[in-house]
C-alpha positions as CSV (number, residue, x, y, z in Angstrom):
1,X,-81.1,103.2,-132.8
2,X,-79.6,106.1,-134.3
3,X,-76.2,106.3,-135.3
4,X,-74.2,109.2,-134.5
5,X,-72.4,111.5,-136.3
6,X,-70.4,113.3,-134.1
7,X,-69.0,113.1,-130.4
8,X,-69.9,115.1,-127.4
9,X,-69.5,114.2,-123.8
10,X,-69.2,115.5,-119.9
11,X,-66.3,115.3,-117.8
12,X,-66.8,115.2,-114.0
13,X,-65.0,115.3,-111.1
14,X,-65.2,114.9,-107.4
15,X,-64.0,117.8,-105.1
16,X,-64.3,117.9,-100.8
17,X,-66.0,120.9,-100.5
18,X,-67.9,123.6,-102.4
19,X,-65.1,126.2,-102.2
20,X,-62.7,123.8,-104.2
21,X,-65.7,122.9,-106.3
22,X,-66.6,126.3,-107.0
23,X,-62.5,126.9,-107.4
24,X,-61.9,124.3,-110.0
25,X,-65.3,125.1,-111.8
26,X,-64.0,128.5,-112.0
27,X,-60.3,127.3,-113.6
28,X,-62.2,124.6,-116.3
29,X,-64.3,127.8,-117.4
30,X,-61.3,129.4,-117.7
31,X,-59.4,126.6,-119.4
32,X,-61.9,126.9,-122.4
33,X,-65.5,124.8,-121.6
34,X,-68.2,127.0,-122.5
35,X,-70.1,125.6,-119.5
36,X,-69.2,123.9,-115.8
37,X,-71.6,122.8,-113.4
38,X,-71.3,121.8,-109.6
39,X,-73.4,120.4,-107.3
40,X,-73.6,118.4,-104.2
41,X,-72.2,114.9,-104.7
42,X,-75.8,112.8,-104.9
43,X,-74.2,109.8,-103.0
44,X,-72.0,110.3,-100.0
45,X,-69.7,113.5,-99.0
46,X,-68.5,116.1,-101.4
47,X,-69.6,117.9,-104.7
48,X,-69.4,116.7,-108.5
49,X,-67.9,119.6,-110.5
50,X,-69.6,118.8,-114.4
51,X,-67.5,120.1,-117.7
52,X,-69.7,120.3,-120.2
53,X,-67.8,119.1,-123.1
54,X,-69.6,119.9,-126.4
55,X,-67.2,118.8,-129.0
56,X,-67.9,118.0,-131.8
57,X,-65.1,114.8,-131.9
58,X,-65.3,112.8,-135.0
59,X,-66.9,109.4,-133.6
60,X,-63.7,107.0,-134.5
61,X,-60.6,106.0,-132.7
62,X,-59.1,109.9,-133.1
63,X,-62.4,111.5,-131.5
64,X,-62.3,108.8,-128.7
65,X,-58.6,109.7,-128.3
66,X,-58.9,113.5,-128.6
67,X,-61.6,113.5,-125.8
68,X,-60.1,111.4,-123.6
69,X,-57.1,113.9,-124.2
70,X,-59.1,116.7,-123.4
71,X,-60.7,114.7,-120.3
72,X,-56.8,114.3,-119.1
73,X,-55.9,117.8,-119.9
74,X,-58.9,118.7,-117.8
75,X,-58.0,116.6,-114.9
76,X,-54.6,118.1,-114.5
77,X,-56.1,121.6,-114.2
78,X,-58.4,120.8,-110.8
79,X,-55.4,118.7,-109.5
80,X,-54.5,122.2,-108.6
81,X,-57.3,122.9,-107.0
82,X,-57.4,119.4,-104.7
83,X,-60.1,118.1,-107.6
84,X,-59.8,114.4,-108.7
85,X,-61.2,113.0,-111.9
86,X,-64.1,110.7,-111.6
87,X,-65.5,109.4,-115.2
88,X,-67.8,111.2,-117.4
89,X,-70.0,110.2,-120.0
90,X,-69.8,109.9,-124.2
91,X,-72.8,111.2,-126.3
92,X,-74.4,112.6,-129.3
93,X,-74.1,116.4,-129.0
94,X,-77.6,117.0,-130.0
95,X,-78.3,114.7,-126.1
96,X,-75.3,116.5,-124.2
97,X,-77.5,119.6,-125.1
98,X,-80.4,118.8,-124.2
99,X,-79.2,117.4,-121.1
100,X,-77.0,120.4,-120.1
101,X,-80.2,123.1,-120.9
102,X,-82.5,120.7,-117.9
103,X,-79.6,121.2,-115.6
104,X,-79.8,123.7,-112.9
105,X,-77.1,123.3,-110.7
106,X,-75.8,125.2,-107.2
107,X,-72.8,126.6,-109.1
108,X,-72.4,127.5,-112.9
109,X,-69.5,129.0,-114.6
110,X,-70.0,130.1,-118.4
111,X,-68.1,130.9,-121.1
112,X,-70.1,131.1,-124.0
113,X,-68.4,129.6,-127.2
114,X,-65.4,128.9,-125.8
115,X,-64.1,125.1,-126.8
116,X,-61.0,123.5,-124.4
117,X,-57.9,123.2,-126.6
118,X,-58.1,120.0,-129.0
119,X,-54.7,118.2,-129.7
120,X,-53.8,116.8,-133.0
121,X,-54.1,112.9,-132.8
122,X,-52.2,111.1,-135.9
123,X,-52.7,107.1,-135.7
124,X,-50.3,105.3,-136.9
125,X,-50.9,102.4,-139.1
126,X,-50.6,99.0,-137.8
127,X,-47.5,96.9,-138.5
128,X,-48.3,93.7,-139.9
129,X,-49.2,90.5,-138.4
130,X,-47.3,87.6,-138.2
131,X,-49.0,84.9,-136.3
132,X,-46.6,83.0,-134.1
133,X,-47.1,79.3,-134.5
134,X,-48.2,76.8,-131.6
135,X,-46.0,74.2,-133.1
136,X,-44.0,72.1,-132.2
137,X,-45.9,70.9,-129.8
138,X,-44.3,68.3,-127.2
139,X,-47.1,67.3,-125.0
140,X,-47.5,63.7,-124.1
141,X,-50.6,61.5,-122.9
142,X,-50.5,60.9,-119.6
143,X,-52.6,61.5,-116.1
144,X,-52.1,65.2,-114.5
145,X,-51.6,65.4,-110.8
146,X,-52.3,68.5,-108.9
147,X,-50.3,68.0,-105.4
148,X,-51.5,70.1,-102.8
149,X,-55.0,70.6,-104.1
150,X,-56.5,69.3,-101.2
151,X,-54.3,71.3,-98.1
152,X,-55.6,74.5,-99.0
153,X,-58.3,76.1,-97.0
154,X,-61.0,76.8,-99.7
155,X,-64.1,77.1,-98.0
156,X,-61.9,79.9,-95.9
157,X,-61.3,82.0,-99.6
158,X,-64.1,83.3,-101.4
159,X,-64.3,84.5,-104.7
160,X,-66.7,86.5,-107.0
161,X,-69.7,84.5,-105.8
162,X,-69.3,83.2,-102.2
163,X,-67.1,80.7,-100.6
164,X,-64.4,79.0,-102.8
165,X,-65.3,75.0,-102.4
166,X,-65.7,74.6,-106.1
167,X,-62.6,75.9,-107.0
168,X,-60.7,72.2,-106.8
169,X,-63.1,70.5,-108.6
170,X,-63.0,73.2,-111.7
171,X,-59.0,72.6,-111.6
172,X,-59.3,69.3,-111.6
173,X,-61.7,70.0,-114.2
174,X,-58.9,71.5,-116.2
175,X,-56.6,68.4,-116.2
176,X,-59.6,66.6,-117.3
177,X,-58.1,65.6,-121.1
178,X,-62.1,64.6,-121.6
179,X,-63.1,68.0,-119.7
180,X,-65.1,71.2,-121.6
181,X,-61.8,73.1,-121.2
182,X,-63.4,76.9,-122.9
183,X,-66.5,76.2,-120.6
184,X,-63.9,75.5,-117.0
185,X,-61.5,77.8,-117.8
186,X,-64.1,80.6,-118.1
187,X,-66.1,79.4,-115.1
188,X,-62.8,79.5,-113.4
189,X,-61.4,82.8,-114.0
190,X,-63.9,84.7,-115.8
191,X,-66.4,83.7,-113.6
192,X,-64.7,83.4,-110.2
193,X,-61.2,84.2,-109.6
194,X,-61.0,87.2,-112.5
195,X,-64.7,88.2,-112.6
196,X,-64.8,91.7,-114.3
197,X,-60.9,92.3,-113.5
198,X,-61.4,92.3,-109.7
199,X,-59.5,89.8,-107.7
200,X,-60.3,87.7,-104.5
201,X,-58.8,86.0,-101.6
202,X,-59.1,82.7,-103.6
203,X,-57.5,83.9,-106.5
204,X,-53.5,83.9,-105.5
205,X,-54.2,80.7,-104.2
206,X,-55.4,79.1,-107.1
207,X,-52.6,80.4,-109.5
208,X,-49.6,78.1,-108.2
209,X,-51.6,74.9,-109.8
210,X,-52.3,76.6,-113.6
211,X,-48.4,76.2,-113.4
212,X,-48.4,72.9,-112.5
213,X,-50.9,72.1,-115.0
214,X,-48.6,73.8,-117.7
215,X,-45.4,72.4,-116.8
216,X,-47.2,68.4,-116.2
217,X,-46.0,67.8,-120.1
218,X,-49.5,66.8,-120.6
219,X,-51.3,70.1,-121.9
220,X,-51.0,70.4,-125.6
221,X,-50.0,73.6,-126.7
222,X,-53.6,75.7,-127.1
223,X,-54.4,74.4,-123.6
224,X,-50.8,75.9,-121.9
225,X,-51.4,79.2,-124.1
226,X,-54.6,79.6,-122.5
227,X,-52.9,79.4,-119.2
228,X,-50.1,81.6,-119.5
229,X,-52.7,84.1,-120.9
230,X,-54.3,84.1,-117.7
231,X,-51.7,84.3,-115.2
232,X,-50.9,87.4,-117.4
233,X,-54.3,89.1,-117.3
234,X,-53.3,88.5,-113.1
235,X,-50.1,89.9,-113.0
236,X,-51.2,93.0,-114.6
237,X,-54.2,93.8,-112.3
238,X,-52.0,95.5,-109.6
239,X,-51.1,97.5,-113.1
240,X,-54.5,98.5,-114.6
241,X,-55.4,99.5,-110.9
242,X,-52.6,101.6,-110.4
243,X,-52.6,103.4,-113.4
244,X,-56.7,103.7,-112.9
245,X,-55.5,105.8,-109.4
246,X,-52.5,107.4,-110.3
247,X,-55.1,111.1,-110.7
248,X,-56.2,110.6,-107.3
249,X,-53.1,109.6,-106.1
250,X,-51.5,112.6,-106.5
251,X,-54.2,114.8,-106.0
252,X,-54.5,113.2,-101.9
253,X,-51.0,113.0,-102.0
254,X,-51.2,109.9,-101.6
255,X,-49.7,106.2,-103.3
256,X,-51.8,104.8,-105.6
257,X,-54.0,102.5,-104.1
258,X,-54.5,98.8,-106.1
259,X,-57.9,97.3,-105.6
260,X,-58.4,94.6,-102.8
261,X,-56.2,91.1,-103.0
262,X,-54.5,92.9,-106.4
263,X,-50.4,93.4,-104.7
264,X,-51.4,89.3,-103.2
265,X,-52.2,87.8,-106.8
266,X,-49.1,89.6,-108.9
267,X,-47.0,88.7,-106.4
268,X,-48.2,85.2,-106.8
269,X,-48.3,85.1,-110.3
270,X,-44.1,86.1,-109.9
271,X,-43.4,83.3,-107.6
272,X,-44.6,80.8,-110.8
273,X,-42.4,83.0,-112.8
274,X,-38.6,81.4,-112.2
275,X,-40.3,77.9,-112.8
276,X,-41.9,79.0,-116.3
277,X,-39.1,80.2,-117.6
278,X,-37.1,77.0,-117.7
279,X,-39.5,76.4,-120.3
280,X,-38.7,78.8,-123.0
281,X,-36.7,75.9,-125.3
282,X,-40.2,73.4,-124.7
283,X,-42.2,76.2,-125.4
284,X,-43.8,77.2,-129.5
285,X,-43.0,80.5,-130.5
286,X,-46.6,82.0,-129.7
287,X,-46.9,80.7,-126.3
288,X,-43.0,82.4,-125.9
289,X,-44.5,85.8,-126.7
290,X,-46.9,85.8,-123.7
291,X,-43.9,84.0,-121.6
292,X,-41.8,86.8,-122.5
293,X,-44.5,89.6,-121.3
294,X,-44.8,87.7,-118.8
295,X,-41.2,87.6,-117.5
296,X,-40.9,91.2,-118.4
297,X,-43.2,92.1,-115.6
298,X,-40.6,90.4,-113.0
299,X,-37.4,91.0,-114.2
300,X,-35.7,90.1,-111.4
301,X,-36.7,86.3,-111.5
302,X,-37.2,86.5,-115.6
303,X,-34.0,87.7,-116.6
304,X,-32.7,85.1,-117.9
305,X,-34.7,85.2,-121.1
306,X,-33.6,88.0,-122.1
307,X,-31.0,87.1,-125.0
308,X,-34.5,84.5,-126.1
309,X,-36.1,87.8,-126.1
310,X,-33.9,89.6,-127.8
311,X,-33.6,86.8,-130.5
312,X,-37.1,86.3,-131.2
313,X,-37.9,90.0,-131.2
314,X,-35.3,90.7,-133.8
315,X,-36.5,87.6,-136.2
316,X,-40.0,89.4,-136.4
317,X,-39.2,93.1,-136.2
318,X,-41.3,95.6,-138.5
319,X,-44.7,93.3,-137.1
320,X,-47.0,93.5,-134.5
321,X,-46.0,90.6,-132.3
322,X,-41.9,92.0,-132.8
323,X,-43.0,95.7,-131.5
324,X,-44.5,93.8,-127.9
325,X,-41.4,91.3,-127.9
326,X,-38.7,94.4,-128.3
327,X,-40.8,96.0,-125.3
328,X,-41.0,93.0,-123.2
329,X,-37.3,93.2,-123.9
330,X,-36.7,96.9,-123.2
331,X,-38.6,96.6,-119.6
332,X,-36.7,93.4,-118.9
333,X,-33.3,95.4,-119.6
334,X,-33.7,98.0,-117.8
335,X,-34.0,100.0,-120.4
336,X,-36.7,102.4,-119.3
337,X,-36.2,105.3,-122.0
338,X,-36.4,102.8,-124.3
339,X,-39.5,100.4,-123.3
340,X,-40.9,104.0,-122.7
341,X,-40.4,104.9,-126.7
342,X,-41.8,101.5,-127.6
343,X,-44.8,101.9,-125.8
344,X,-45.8,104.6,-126.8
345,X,-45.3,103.5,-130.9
346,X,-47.7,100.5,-129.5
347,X,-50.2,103.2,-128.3
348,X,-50.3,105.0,-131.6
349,X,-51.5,101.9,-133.7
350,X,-53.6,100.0,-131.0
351,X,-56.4,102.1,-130.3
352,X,-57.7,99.8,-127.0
353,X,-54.3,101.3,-125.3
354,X,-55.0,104.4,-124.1
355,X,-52.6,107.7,-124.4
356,X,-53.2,107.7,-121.0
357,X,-51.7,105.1,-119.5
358,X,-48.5,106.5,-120.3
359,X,-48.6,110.0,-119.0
360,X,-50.1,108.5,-115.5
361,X,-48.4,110.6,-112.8
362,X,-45.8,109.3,-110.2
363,X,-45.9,106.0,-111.7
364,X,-42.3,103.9,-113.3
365,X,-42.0,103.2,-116.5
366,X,-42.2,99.6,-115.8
367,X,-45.9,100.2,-114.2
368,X,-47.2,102.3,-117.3
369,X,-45.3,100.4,-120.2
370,X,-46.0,97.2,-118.1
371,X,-49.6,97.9,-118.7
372,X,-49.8,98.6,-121.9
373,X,-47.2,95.3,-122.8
374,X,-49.6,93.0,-120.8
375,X,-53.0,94.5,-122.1
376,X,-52.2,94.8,-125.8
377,X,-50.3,91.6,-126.0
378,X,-53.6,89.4,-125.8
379,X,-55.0,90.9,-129.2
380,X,-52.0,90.6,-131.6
381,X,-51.9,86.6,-130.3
């Protein structure tokens, strides 16, 4: 497979009708793409207007940031126009060529040599790590009930692949001492309840019992980190998916729209919040850094650890793992200018966080910040 040496890509979006396709084609020309496309959408109603992005980006995490820049940039222009975003694709610029020269399309706008304006994109290095430890660890032997397993309606729910009847078993599975715990949990969640980020009726249901497995005494501490991982990657579904809309949004003039059973599963995932927090003091200090981004998500029920926030994040400022504490912190103060700031520091060394996420329109700080607290926390674990 060749390797390439320099970035190219398209940018399309998805218009009504041909006169705001042909409108917003007209205004990307203008905005500096030497060549826009549109066409009648191939699936369904409307048209897909096609920037023809030809770079070149350097093919590292400033190209990939600088595109996606321009792709945003771009956006905002046919939001004028009634024009919402809609993907794009990522190529070698020799490919986006020959691909563009095949296309013959109902409307083309040109502007020969012409090259959308590129911003400067200056990553910032990494602060260093400092690995929280799982110790001390105070779990004790002993048998794990789950109480209430049994009333709910399972094989009413469904989940990624059909009715929901195996759920019980895998989280009984789970307080299995003996059990293939990697193998259940990612059956569970990865599989079923989480499968690609989506969520499912059975998923809020199921959450309420990975807090009574954490809080049984009976979990040592890798097992309850696992846990509280998860209930994070759930709380911040209704955030990924309203960030991913926010374009639309304001294009329909509309609210952003979560995805299906997403507002049902963060809510649940806050109702285990005021019980989790009582165990801050039981808890190692690496589990306390997901408990803390967790909390920070629902500040109304995990206020309390705030001065425990505070605390920590000070004993590991200028480090990775102190940056997402003091913005836990920040979002659980209030302090929205603040976890704003912090976020976006995050966002300049963690190239997986996109610029984007920040500059989403009509969206609080605690949605965008949120987001970027609850996705980047997992990988400085």
């Amino acid at each position: 497979m060749a390797t390439w040496t320099a970035m190219a890509g398209t940018h399309q979006f998805t218009a009504d009708d041909e006169p705001s396709a042909t409108a917003a084609a007209g205004a990307l020309c203008a905005y500096g793409f030497a060549k826009v496309t549109a066409d009648p959408a191939r699936l369904g109603p409307g048209w897909t207007v096609t920037a023809w992005d030809e770079g070149p980006y350097p093919v590292d995490a400033v190209g990939h940031r600088q595109i996606e820049a321009v792709a945003d940039a771009a956006a905002a222009v046919v939001r004028a126009h009634g024009v919402r975003a809609d993907g794009g694709t990522r190529c070698d610029p020799a490919m986006l060529q020959t691909l563009r020269d095949r296309r013959t399309a109902a409307v083309t706008r040109e502007n020969p040599g012409a090259r959308p304006p590129v911003p400067e994109i200056v990553l910032a290095p990494a602060p260093p790590s400092a690995p929280l430890p799982l110790v001390p660890d105070t779990a004790a032997d002993g048998e794990i009930a789950l109480p209430g397993l049994r009333d709910v309606r399972w094989a009413e729910l469904s989940h990624a692949h059909g009715p929901a009847e195996d759920i019980p078993d895998l989280l009984l599975a789970l307080a299995d001492p003996d059990g293939d715990w990697d193998d259940t949990l990612d059956e569970l969640f990865g599989d079923n309840l989480l499968h690609q980020g989506t969520c499912y009726p059975a998923t809020a249901a199921a959450l309420p019992f990975l807090t009574r497995l954490i809080r049984s005494g009976a979990l040592p501490a890798g097992r309850r980190l696992d846990l509280y991982v998860w209930l994070l990657v759930a709380a911040d579904g209704l955030l990924a998916d309203l960030v991913a809309d926010a374009g639309t949004a304001e294009v329909t003039g509309a609210e952003p729209r979560p995805g299906p059973w997403a507002p049902e599963v963060h809510a649940a995932v806050g109702d285990q919040v005021a019980a989790l927090v009582t165990r801050w003091d039981d808890e190692p200090p690496r589990i306390r850094l997901v408990l803390a981004c967790l909390a920070a998500l629902f500040p109304e029920r995990g206020g309390a650890l705030a001065a425990g926030m505070a605390a920590l994040a000070a004993e590991h400022a200028g480090t990775s793992q102190g940056a997402f504490l003091s913005l836990a912190h920040a979002l659980i103060s209030g302090a929205d200018g603040r976890a704003e700031d912090l976020a976006a520091g995050i966002v300049a060394w963690d190239d997986s966080c996109e610029e984007g996420w920040l500059r989403a329109p009509g969206l609080p700080v605690a949605v965008r910040a949120g987001h970027v607290l609850a996705d980047g926390v997992l990988r400085v674990l």
